[in-house]
Each structure stands twice: as structure tokens, then as C-alpha cells.
N, C-alpha and C positions, 0 to 999 in steps of 0.2 A: 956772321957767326952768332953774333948777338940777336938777329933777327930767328934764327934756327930752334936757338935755346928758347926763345918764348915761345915758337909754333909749338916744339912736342911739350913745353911745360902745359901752354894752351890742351895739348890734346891728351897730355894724361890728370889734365885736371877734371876732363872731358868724360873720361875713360871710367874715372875713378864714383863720377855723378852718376855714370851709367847702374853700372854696379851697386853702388847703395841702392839708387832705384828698385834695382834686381831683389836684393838683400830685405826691405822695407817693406816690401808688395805680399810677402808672404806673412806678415806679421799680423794677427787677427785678424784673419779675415775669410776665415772658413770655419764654421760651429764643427763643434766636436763630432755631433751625431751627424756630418756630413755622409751620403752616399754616393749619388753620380754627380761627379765635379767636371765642370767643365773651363779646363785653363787657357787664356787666351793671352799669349805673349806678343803684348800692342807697342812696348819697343823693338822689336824683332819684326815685325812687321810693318810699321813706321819707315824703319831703316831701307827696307825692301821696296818700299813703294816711295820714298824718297829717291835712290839709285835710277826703279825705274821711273821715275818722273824725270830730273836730268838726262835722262837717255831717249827720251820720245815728251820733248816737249809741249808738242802739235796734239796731242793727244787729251794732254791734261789741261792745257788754259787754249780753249777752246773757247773764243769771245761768247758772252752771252749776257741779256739786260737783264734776265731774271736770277741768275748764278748771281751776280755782282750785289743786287737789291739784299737778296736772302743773304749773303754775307757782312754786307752792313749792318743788317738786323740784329744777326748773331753777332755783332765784333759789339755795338752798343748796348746789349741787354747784361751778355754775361752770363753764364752756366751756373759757376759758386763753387766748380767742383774740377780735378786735376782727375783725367786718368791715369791709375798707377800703370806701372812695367809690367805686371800680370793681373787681367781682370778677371775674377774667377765669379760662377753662376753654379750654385749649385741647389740639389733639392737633401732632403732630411729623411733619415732611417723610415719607414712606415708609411712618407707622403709624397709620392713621387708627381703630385700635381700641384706644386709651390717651386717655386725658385727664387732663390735668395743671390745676393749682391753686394758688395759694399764699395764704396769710393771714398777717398779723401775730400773732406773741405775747405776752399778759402774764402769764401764770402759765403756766408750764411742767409742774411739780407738777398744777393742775386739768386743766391740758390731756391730759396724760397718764390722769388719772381718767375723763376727756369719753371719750379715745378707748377703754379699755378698756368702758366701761359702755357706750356708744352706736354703736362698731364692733365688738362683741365682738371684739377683739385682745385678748391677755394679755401675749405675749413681743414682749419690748420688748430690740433688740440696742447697747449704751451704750458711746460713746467719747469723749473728751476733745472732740472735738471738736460731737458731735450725737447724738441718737436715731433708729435706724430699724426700723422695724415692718410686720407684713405679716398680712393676714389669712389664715386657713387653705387655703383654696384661690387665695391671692397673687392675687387680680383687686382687692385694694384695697391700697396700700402706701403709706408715711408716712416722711418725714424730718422730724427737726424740730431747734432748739434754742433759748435764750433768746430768739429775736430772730423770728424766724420756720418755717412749718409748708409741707411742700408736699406735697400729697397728689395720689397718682397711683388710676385707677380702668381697666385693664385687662381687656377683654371676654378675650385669651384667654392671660391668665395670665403673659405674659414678664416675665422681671427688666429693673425698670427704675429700680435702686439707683442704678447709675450718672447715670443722666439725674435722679434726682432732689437729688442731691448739688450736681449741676452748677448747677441751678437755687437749692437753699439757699443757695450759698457767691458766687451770681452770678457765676460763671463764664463763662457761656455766655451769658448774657440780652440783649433789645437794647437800645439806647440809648433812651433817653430823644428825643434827637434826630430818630430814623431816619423815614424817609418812614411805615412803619408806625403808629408810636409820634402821628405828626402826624394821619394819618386816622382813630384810633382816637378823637383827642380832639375833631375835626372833627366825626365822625357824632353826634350830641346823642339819638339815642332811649335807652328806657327801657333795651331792649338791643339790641345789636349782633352781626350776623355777620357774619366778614368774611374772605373764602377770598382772597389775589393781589389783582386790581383787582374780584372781586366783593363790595361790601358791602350788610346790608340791613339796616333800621331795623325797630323794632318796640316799641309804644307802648301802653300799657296805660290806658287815659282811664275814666270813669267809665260802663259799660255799652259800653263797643267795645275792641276790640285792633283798632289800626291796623298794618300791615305798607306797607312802601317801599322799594324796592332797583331795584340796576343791576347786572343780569348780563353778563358780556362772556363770548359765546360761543365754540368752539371754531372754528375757518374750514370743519371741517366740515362742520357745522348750517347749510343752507341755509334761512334767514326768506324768504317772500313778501314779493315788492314791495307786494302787495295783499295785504288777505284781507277778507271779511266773514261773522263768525263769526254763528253760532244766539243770538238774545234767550235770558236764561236762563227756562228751563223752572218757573215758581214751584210749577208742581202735582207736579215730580219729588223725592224724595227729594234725588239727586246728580246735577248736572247738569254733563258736563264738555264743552266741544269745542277741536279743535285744529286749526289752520291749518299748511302748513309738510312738509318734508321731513324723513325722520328718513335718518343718514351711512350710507353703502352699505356701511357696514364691518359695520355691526349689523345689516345682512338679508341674512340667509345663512339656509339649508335647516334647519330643527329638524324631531328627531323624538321624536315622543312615541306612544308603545306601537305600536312601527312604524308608523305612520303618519308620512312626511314633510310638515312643512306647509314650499312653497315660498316662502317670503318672498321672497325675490332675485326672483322671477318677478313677482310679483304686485307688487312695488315699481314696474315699468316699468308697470303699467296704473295705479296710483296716482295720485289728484292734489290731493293737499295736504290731503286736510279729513276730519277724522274728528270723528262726533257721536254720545256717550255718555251715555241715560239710564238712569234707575234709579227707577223709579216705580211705587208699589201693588203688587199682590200680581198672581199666574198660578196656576191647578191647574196639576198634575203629575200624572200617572199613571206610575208606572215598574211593573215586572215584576221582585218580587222572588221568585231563587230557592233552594228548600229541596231537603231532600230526608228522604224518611219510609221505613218499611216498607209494603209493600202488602199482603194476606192471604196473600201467600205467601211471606213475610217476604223480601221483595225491596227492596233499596234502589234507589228509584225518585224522580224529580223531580218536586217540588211547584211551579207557579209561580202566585203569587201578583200579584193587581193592588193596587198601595200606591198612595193618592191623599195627597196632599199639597199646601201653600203654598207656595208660592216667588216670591222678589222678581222683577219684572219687569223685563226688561230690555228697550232698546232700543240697538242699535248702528245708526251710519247711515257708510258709506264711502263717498266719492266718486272716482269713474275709470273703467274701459272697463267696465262693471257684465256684460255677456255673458263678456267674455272671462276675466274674474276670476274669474266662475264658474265657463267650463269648466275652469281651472287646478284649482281648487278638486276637481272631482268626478271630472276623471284621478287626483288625489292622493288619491282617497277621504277628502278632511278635510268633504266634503258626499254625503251620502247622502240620494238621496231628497226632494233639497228640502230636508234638516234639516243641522245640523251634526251630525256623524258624535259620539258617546256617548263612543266609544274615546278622543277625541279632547280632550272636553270633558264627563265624566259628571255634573255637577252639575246642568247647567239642558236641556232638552230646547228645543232652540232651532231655529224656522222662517230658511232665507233666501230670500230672495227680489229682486229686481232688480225696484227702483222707474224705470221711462226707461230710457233707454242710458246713462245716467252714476252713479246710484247703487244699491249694493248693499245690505240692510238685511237685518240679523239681529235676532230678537227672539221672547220667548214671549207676547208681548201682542197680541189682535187687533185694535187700536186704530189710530187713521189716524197717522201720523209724517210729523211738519211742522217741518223746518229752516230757521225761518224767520229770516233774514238780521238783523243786526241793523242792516247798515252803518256796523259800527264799522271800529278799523284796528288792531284786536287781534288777537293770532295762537294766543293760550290766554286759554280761561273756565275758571274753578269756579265751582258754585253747592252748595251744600249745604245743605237742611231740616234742621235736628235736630231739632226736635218731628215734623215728618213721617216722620222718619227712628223716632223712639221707637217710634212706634205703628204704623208698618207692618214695623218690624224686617227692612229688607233686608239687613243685616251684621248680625253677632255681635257684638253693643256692647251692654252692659248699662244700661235705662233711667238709670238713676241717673247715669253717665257724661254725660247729654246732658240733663239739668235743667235747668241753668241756662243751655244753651245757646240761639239761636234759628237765627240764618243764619249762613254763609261765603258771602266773596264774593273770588276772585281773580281778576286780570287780567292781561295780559301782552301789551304791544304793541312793537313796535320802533322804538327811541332812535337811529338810525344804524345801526353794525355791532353795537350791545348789548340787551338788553331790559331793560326799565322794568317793572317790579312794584309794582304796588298789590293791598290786600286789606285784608277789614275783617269780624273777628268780634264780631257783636252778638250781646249776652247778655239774659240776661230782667229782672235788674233793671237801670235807664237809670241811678238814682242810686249807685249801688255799684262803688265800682276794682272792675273786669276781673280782675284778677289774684287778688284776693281773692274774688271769685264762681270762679274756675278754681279753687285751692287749694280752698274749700268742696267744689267738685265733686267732689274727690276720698276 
């Protein structure tokens, strides 16, 4: 009995550390002018990968001399820093190419060695009040002092001393309170992203990453009332379709190697649905040319015929398919029945006008069937990555896509917002997701 009473006292003493954790981790650590926040719940995830750890031993302490070396290393250097119960990464109103951070400190001394050794930083600038540090080319910068670290990661290099100060000394940060601060603790996934009113969940279980979210569109983006998208394609590599108008702000006239291709024009015979495969291999034959001497030591042109593989595509557009076309071949962006080379050099692609409603582009001589799913979705993803390895339509190095198996996302309409589902399964079922992704890499 007496042994009883101290296991659950042990375990709501347990319980109750959890929770502060929880409670604590929100507490300055996001600037006020925060935009896209990205939450990452590392007790929640910890717990998860603990479970499966005890449940597939074999998996996790897998002998090795070099795993063992690199952990002694880290056990006698020391970090300086505790990760809190939610580690949040976010960027600031107007900059969306910075990201900010913050952690707890306990040794400031280690912390300082961590950063030197593992951000190769050396010059470290010291005031009474904090430490600030920058890497050589300043795309990584660091304030820190007893108490706390907040490290900034800028893609194009600005001082962002000030904003990191502001953040240290919580100056600027938000409340604990704020509507923010309340939806961040509300969303329960592994992690969280959350831009204004869009948040989106994402869940790391053993052999799947689940994805969940509510986008609130712009009023521009016109959703169909209707739509019924293409069944996914399971024999294509990538299989995407789309239901829906895209805002007439973004179809306007582009030109590429003079050629105008008329968007704005071809937007009015448009109608809502576009279907994109990506499946097995096409020959190519291109005309590559040289140039040599001739016997009369004249520099003269060689052309050579190069035959090659290339990924297959299929595009399917739906709208006035005649008159699309003739836009298309005034604009010379179609030559001949083909999509003009100028225009698009990579793949040597047939169009062609399937009916009077759809137009289809592709280097495959295979029949294309968009066949309805009668869903009330208005975007699919489908994605093979074992089909993808082996027939190598993108430039993705097999090893990248090992443990991967399928992608699946969805995207139907919630009212005026969209509703997001997706689900990446991996190849081992008993194995955390995240720790097969980390391996992967």
C-alpha cells in the first residue's frame, strides 16, 4: 500500500512538471509582430518516440562505433541550453526571410563552447548586460545571457541585433493571454503552423505523417460551388488535379525568349479544372548542334540526332479547347501541333484537343482518362515515391525516397475557407514517421 502511494505521488509529481513545462514554454517567446509561427510540441513528441522506442528495440540501439564516439562527445562538451515543451520558429510582419527562436539557458560557459564548435562562430561581442554573435557571412545571429538564447537564421543577411535584443529582454513579446497565445495552445498536433486565422496540424504516428488545417482564402480566389476532381492516378509517379479559378490579377501576358504566352486571354475560355500526370518514361529525339572543320578547314555545322528518356507527362485543361488553341498558335506558344521548344525546351510535347471542351498536352501516346471521382474536393495530390525512385521523373536522389511510400493530399471547401487533409506513409508501419524521415536523411 505504502509502496502504491508513492508510485502515483511519484507520478503526479510527474505529471504536474509536465504541465508547468507546458505552461512556461509559452512565456516570451514569440515578438509581438510575429507572422508565420511554427509550434513544435518536443514533449509530445519525446513521449511518442519513447513508447515507440520500448516497442521496437532492435530498431533504436542498433550497435555502432561511430553513434557511441559522437555521443560521448556530446555527453562531455555540453549544449548550455534545455529544450523547452514547445519550441517555436517564427518570422516577423514584412520579413518573411528571417527566423527567430528562443531557448532556455543553463550554462552559459557550455553554451558559448556549443556555439563556437557547432556554429563555427568565434567572435563573441560582451556587455553587461548579454552576448551577441554572428556568423561570417551574418545569415545566422545570436543573443544570449544567463537566462535565455535567441537565435536568429536570415536567408539574406540583414542586422537583426535589434529585433533580437527586443526578444531577449521581452520587450516586445506577446502575452501569454492574447488570442494568439490561446490558438497556439488549442491546436494539440505534433507541430503546428499557423499564419493570421490559417492554422495547420501535423502529426507524426508510427509509419504515417498526418497533416490537418483550415485555410481562409483571400476574396480573390474564386472555389467552385461544385467540382469533381480525377480518382488518383495509382500507376502515375505525381498525380495532381485542380478544380477552381486562379485571381485575374495573376493572368496577365508573360514573355519568355519572345514569345508572348497570353494568359489573360486564355483565362476567359478557361473552366475551372486542370489535370497533371507524371507517369513512366517517353523517347526523345532532340537535334544537337556542333560545329567542326570540313577539308577545307571551314567551320561548318554538325547536327547531330540525341535520343534519350524522359519523364512522361500528361497535362489535361478543360474550356473552349478550339479556341484555346487558336490563341495559342497566333502566339506561336504551339507550333505544329507541338508546344513550341522556344517556349518550353526541356520536354518535346504533343497538344492536342480531346471534344470541344478539353485540351491535352503530353509526350505519352497513351489514352488519358479524367475520370471523376465525384468527390467535392477542389485539389488532389497523389505522389508514388517508390515509383517515383525507379522511373526517376525529377532529380531526387534514390536514397531521399527509401523509406518513403505514398502522398496523399486533399483540399475541399469548409464554407468561405479550405479544409486540408494529407497523409504521408512510410515503409516501415511500426516505426515514428519522424524518426524514419530523420534516418532518411
Amino acid at each position: 500500500m505504502r509502496a502504491a502511494v508513492v508510485v502515483l505521488l511519484l507520478l503526479f509529481v510527474f505529471y504536474g512538471f509536465l504541465k508547468y513545462r507546458q505552461y512556461d514554454s509559452y512565456h516570451g517567446m514569440i515578438h509581438e509582430e510575429a507572422d508565420l509561427i511554427i509550434k513544435v510540441n518536443s514533449d509530445q513528441l519525446i513521449r511518442k518516440i519513447a513508447l515507440n522506442t520500448l516497442a521496437n528495440p532492435s530498431y533504436y540501439f542498433k550497435p555502432s562505433e561511430e553513434d557511441s564516439v559522437s555521443a560521448d562527445e556530446d555527453e562531455d562538451s555540453g549544449r548550455g541550453f534545455t529544450l523547452p515543451a514547445n519550441l517555436f520558429a517564427y518570422t516577423l510582419k514584412g520579413d518573411l526571410k528571417t527566423f527567430y527562436t528562443t531557448l532556455k539557458v543553463n550554462d552559459s560557459s557550455a553554451l558559448k563552447s556549443y556555439i563556437q564548435k557547432n556554429l563555427d562562430i568565434t567572435s563573441f561581442t560582451t556587455s553587461e548586460k548579454y552576448s551577441y554573435a554572428a556568423s561570417d557571412d551574418r545569415k545566422v545571429q545570436i543573443a544570449f545571457d544567463h537566462q535565455r538564447i535567441v537565435l536568429a537564421y536570415t536567408f539574406n543577411s540583414k542586422d537583426v541585433q535589434t529585433t533580437l535584443e527586443e526578444i531577449l529582454f521581452q520587450n516586445k513579446t506577446i502575452d501569454t493571454g492574447s488570442e494568439t497565445i490561446t490558438a497556439l495552445k488549442d491546436a494539440d498536433g505534433d507541430a503546428v503552423i499557423m499564419q493570421g486565422q490559417n492554422i495547420t496540424n501535423v502529426d507524426f504516428d508510427n509509419g504515417t505523417v498526418t497533416l490537418s488545417g483550415l485555410l481562409n482564402l483571400t476574396p480573390q480566389i474564386e472555389l467552385p460551388s461544385t467540382s469533381s476532381l480525377a480518382k488518383p492516378d495509382t500507376s502515375s509517379s505525381i498525380h495532381v488535379s485542380l478544380a477552381g479559378y486562379v485571381p485575374v490579377q495573376y493572368l496577365k501576358k508573360y514573355e519568355i525568349n519572345n514569345i508572348t504566352i497570353p494568359l489573360d486571354s486564355l483565362a476567359k475560355d478557361y473552366e475551372g479544372y486542370l489535370d497533371l500526370r507524371i507517369a513512366g518514361t517517353a523517347t526523345q529525339y532532340d537535334t544537337i548542334i556542333t560545329y567542326d572543320y570540313n577539308d577545307d578547314f571551314e567551320k561548318v555545322e554538325v547536327k547531330t540526332l540525341n535520343e534519350s528518356q524522359v519523364p512522361g507527362v500528361k497535362v489535361l485543361v478543360r474550356g473552349k479547347a478550339s479556341h484555346m488553341m487558336e490563341v495559342l498558335k497566333q502566339n506561336q506558344v504551339v507550333l505544329n501541333n507541338k508546344l513550341n521548344r522556344t517556349v518550353f525546351p526541356l520536354l518535346d510535347m504533343n497538344i492536342k484537343a480531346k471534344g470541344a471542351s478539353e485540351l491535352v498536352f503530353t509526350n505519352i501516346d497513351d489514352k488519358f482518362e479524367a475520370e471523376s471521382a465525384g468527390s467535392s474536393d477542389l485539389f488532389m495530390l497523389y505522389a508514388n515515391f517508390q515509383r517515383m525512385a525507379s522511373e526517376k521523373p525529377l532529380p531526387v536522389k534514390s536514397e531521399y525516397l527509401k523509406n518513403l511510400r505514398t502522398l496523399s493530399i486533399n483540399a475541399s471547401k469548409a464554407g468561405e475557407a479550405v479544409n486540408i487533409k494529407g497523409q504521408l506513409l512510410l515503409q516501415n508501419k511500426n516505426i515514428n514517421a519522424l524518426m524514419q524521415l530523420i534516418k532518411n536523411q
